[in-house]
N, C-alpha and C positions, 0 to 999 in steps of 0.2 A: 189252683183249685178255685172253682167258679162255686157258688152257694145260690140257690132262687129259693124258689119260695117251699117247693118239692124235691127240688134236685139237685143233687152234687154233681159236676162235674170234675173230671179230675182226671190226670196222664195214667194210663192203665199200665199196671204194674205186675211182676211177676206173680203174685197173687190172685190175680183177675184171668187168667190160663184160662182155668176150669168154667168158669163162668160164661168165659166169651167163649168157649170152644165147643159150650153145649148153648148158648144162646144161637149159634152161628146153624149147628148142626138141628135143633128143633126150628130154625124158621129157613133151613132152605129155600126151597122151592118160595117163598115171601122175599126173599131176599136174592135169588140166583138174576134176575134178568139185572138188577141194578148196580150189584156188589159180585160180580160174579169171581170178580180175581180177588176177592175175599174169602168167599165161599170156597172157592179150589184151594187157596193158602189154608187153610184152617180145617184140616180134617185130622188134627189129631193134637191129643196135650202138649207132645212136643212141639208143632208146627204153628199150636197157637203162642206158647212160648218163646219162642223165636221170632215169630212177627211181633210179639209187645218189645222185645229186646230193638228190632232192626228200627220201630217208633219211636224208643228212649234215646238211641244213638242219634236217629233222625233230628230230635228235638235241640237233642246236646251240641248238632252239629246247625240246630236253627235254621232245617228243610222242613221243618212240617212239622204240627204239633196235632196228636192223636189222642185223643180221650174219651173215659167210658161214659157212660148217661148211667147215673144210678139213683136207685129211691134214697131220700135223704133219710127218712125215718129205716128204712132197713138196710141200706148199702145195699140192696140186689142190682143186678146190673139187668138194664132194660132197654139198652143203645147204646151210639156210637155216633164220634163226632169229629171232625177232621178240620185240618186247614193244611192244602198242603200247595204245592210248587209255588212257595212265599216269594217273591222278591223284594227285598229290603232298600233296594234301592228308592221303592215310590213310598213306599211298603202297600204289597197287595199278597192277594191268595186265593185259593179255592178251595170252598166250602164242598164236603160230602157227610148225611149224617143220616142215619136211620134208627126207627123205634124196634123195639120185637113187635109180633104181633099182636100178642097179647095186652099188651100195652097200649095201640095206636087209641086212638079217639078219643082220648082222655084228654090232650094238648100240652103232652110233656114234648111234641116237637118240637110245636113253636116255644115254647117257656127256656127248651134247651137253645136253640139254634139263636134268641135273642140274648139271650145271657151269655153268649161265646160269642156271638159277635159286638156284644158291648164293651168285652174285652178287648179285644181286638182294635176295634176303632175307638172307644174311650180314654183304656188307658195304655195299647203301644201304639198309638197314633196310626193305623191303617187307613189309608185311603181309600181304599177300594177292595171292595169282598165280592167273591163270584162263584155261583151254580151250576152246574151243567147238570141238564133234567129232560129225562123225555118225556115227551107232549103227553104219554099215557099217564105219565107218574102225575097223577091231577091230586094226590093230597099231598105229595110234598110242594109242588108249582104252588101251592095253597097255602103252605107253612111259611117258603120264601116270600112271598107276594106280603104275607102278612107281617111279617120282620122288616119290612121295608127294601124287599129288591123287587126291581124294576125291569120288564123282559126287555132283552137290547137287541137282538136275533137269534135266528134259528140256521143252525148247520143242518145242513140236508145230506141226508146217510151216512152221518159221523159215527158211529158207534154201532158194536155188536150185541144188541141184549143174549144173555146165556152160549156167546160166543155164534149164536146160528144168524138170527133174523136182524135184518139191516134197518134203525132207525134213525130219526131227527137227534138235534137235540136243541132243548133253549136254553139259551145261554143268557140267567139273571145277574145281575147287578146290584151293590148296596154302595154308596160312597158315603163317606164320612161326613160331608155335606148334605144332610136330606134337602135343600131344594135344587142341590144336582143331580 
């Protein structure tokens, strides 16, 4: 469990269902071009259910650690925040993490995505943390840049936003060393 100054972070647990599976389902169409194999997983109690289950196993088996973004004064849950394909050998990972909508512009992204990656690199010694973000997504490229990653290049028609239209993507960097 991660604490800042607003927000808890914390592994989303079988009580958190409901919450993710109606935050998931009110910001679709906000969330479909980025998170789209989210959005398909998560269309119903039990499906959000079973994706927090297959995250806790993930965790257990130390492939990825999945957590919710909630208000620290009311537990509402108002994001989501990932580290996954870890390799423990360097130790690295990649970051995925989004706000509801309702919530953006406030700057509980960055408050989140810096307090998860202090974890990370501070106290399990990670080397290396990395984003994959399309050139469109210009406040999240905003939120990393301002965490301390660094753009290192762009894949040309890597990815399919909402499964249809073919785009970029830039692939950020954080190393554990800020003047590398």
């Amino acid at each position: 469990m991660i604490i800042s100054e607003r927000l808890t972070i914390k592994p989303l647990c079988s009580d958190d269902a409901s919450a993710l599976l109606e935050g998931i389902q009110n910001n679709k169409e906000h969330l479909q071009d980025y998170f789209p194999v989210l959005v398909k997983q998560i269309d119903s109690l039990e499906q959000a259910s079973i994706f927090i289950q297959n995250k806790q196993e993930g965790w257990a088996e130390k492939k990825n650690c999945s957590c919710g973004i909630f208000l620290k004064e009311s537990n509402k849950l108002i994001g989501y925040i990932s580290i996954r394909e870890i390799d423990w050998s360097i130790p690295k990972g990649e970051l995925g993490y989004f706000i509801l909508q309702s919530y953006m512009g406030k700057g509980y992204s960055k408050e989140a995505l810096s307090a998860f990656c202090n974890l990370f690199i501070d106290e399990w010694n990670f080397v290396r943390l990395y984003a994959r973000i399309a050139p469109d997504n210009y406040s999240s490229l905003k939120t990393a840049e301002h965490c301390g990653f660094v753009k290192e290049g762009l894949l040309r028609n890597e990815y399919r936003k909402a499964g249809v239209e073919l785009t970029d993507i830039v692939i950020l960097g954080r190393l554990a060393d800020a003047n590398g």
